[in-house]
C-alpha positions as CSV (number, residue, x, y, z in Angstrom):
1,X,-12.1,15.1,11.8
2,X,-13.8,11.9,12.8
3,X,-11.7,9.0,13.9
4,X,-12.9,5.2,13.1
5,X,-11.3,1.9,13.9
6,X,-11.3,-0.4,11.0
7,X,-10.1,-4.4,11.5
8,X,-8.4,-6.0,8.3
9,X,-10.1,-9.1,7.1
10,X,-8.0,-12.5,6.7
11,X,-8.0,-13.7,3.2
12,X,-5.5,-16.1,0.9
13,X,-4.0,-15.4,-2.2
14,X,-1.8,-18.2,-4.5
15,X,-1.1,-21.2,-2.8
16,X,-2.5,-20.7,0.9
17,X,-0.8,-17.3,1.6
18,X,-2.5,-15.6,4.0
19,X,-3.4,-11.7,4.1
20,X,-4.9,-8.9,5.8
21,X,-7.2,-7.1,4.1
22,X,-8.3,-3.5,5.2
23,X,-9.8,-2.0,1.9
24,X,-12.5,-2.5,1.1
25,X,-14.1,-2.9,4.5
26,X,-17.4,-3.1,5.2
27,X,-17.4,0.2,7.2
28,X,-15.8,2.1,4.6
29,X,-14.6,1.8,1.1
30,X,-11.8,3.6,0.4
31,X,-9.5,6.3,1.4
32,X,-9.1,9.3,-1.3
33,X,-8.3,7.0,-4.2
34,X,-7.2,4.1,-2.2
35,X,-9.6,1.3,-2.9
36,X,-8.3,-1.4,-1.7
37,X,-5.1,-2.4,1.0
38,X,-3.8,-5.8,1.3
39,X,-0.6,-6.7,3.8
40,X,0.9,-10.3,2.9
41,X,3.6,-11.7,5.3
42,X,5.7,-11.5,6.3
43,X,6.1,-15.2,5.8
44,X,8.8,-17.9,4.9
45,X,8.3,-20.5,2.3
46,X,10.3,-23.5,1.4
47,X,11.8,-24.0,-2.0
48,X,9.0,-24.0,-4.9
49,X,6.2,-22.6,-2.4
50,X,6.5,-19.0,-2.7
51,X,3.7,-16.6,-3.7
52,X,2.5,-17.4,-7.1
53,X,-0.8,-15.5,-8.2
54,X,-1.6,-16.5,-11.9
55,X,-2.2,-14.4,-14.8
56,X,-5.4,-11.9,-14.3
57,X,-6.9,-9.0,-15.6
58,X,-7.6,-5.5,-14.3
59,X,-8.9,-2.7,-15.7
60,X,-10.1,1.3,-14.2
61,X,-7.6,1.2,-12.0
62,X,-3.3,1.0,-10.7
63,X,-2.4,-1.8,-9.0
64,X,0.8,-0.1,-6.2
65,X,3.0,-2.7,-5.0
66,X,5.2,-2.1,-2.1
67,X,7.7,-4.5,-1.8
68,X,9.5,-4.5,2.3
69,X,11.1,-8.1,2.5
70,X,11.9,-10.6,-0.5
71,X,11.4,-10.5,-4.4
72,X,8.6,-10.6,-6.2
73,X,8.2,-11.1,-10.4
74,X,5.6,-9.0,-12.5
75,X,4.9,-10.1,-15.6
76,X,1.8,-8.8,-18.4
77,X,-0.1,-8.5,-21.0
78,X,2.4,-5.7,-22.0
79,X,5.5,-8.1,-22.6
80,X,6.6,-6.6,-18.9
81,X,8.8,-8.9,-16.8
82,X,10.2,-6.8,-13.7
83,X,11.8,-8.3,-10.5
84,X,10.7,-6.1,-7.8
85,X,13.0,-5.8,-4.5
86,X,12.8,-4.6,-1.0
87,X,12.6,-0.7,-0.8
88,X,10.8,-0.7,-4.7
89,X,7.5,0.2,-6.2
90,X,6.0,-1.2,-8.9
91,X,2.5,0.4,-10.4
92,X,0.5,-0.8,-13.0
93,X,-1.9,1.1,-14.9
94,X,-4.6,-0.8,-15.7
95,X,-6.9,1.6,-17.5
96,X,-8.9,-0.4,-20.7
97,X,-7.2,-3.1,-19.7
98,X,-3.9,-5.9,-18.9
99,X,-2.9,-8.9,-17.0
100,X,-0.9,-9.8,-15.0
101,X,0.8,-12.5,-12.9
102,X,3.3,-12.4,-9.8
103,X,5.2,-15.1,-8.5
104,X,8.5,-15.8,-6.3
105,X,11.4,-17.4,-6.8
106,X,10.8,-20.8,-7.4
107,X,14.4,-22.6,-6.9
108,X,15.4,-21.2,-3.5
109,X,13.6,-20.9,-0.3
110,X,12.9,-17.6,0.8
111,X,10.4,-14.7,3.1
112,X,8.7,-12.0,1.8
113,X,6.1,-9.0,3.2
114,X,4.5,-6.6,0.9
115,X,1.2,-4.2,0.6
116,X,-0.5,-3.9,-2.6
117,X,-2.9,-1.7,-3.2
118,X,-4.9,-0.4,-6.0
119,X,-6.1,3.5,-7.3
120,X,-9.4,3.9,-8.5
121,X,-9.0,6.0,-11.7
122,X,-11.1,9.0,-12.3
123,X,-13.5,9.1,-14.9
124,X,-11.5,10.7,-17.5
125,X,-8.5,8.3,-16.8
126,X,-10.1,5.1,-16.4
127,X,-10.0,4.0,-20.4
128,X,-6.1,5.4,-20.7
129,X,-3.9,3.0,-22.6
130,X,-2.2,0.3,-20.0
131,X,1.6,1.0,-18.5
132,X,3.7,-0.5,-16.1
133,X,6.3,1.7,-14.1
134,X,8.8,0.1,-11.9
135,X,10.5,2.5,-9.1
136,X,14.0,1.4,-7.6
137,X,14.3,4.9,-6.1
138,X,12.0,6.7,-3.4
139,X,12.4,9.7,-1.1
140,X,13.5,8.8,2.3
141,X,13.2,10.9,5.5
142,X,14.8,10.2,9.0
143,X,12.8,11.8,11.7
144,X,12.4,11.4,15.2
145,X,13.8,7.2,14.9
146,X,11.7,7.1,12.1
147,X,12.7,6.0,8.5
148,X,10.1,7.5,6.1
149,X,9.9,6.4,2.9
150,X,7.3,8.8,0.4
151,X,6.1,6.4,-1.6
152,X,3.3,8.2,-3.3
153,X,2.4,12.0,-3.9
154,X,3.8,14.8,-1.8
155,X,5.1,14.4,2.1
156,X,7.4,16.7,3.7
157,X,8.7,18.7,1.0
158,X,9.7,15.5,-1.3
159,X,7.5,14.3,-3.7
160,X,7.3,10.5,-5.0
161,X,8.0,9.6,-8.5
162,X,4.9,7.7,-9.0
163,X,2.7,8.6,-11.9
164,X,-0.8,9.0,-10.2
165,X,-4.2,10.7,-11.2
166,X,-5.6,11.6,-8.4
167,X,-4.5,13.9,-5.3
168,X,-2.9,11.2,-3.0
169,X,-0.3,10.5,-0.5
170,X,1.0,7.2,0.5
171,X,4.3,7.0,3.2
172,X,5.8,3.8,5.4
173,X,7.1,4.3,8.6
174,X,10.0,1.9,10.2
175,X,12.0,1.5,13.2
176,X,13.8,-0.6,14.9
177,X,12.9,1.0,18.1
178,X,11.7,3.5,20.5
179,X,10.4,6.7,17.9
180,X,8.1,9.6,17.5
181,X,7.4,12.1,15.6
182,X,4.8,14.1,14.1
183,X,3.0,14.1,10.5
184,X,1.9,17.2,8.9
185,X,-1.2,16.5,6.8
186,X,-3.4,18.2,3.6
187,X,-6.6,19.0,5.5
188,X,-8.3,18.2,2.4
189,X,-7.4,14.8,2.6
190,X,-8.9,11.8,4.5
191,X,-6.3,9.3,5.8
192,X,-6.1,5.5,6.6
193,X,-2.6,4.4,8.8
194,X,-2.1,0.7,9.2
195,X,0.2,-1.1,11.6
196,X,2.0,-4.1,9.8
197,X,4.3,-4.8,12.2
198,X,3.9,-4.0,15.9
199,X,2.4,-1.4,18.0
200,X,2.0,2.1,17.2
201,X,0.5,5.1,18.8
202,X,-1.0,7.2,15.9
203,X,-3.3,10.2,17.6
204,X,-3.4,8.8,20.8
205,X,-4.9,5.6,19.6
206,X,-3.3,2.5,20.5
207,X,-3.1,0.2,16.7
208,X,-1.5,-3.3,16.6
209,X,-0.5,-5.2,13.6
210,X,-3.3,-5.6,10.8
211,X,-5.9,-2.8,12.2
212,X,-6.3,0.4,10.2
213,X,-7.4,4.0,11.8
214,X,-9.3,6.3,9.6
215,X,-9.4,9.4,10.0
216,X,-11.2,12.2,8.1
217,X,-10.7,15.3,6.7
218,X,-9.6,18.5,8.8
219,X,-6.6,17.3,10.5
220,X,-3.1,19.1,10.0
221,X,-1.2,17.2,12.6
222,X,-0.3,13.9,13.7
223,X,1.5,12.1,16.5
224,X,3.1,8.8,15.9
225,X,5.2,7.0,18.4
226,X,6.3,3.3,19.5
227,X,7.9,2.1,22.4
228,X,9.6,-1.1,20.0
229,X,10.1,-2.0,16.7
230,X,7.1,-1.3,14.4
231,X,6.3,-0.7,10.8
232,X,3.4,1.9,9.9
233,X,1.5,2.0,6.1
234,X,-0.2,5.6,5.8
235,X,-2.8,6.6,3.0
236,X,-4.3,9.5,2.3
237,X,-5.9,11.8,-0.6
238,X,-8.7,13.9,-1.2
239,X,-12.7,12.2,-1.3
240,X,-12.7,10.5,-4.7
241,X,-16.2,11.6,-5.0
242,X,-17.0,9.2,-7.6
243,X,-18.6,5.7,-7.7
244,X,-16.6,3.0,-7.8
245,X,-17.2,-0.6,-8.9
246,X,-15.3,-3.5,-7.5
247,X,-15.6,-7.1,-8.5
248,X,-13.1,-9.9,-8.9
249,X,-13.9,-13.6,-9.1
């Protein structure tokens, strides 16, 4: 049940947007299947200076995107075009292979925040055909102040309607102000939360905006509690016990 403290690293993606990366970190790779975290914004552009990340490829692996302000377009390989809006998923299967590209709107200023994160496939998934899956509809909790949304997996008795290969969970936390509550966890699972707005308590440890807190397998329970407004991104699923190559140029 070991607790580590895990700082995101800045990085830029498009045209000088600035992110926090927490997956991969140098400390630790992953989290169950999660292999890699990015937090954009949130940020306001001008007209013609959204987020615009060209077309690339992926393959072995589903690329989650969790949209929380603004609109984002996905377009692939697949013929795909899909507006994704605040409170949506979109997941891409990558498997033998797509690409893909993801821009803003370009004729209207705007502000957008999302995390996007990918799924390391499992062996025996990783060559699948390519999908794309978009998700206008989640589960959504209210406990304690708390608005949970279940965006992946099982969580509370509601279960997300995202096609994954791998036992996973993945659930935002919002509110506008003072909350707390507690999270019942999958022992089996190791668990990464990430603060990406505010403060948050999570176990007794203090995590502001852009730090992630791992924690390992063996915990059932979990406080979580803010004094303010704040925004929470937890991850979880069991050891992926596999080897996982990442590269990207």
């Amino acid at each position: 049940m070991g607790i580590e403290r895990l700082e995101s690293q800045r990085a830029t993606v498009g045209e000088g947007f600035e992110i926090r990366r927490a997956l991969p970190n140098r400390r630790r790779r992953m989290v169950g299947a999660w292999c890699f975290l990015d937090h954009a914004g949130p940020a306001d552009y001008p007209t013609g200076r959204g987020l615009n990340v060209g077309p690339h490829p992926h393959i072995g692996l589903q690329t989650f995107s969790w949209m929380i302000e603004g609109s984002i377009l996905h377009t692939d390989s697949l013929g795909y075009r899909q507006w994704i809006q605040p409170g949506q998923v979109n997941l891409m299967t990558a498997g033998r292979g797509i690409s893909h590209a993801e821009e803003s709107p370009a004729d209207v200023p705007g502000r957008f925040q999302l995390a996007q994160l990918w799924i390391a496939l499992p062996e025996a998934e990783r060559h699948r055909e390519p999908s794309f899956h978009h998700y206008p509809e989640l589960p959504v909790l209210d406990r304690g102040g708390f608005r949970i949304t279940v965006l992946a997996g099982d969580f509370a008795g509601e279960r997300a309607p995202a096609a994954v290969y791998s036992p996973l969970v993945g659930v935002d936390l919002a509110t506008a102000g003072p909350a707390r509550t507690e999270l019942a966890f999958d022992p089996a699972f190791e668990h990464g939360a990430m603060a990406l707005e505010g403060e948050v308590t999570v176990g007794g440890e203090r995590l502001a905006a852009g730090a992630l807190l791992y924690f390992g397998p063996g915990r059932e329970r979990l406080d979580v509690e803010t004094d303010a407004a704040a925004r929470l991104l937890l991850v979880g699923g069991a050891p992926f016990g596999e080897e996982v190559l990442l590269w990207w140029n």
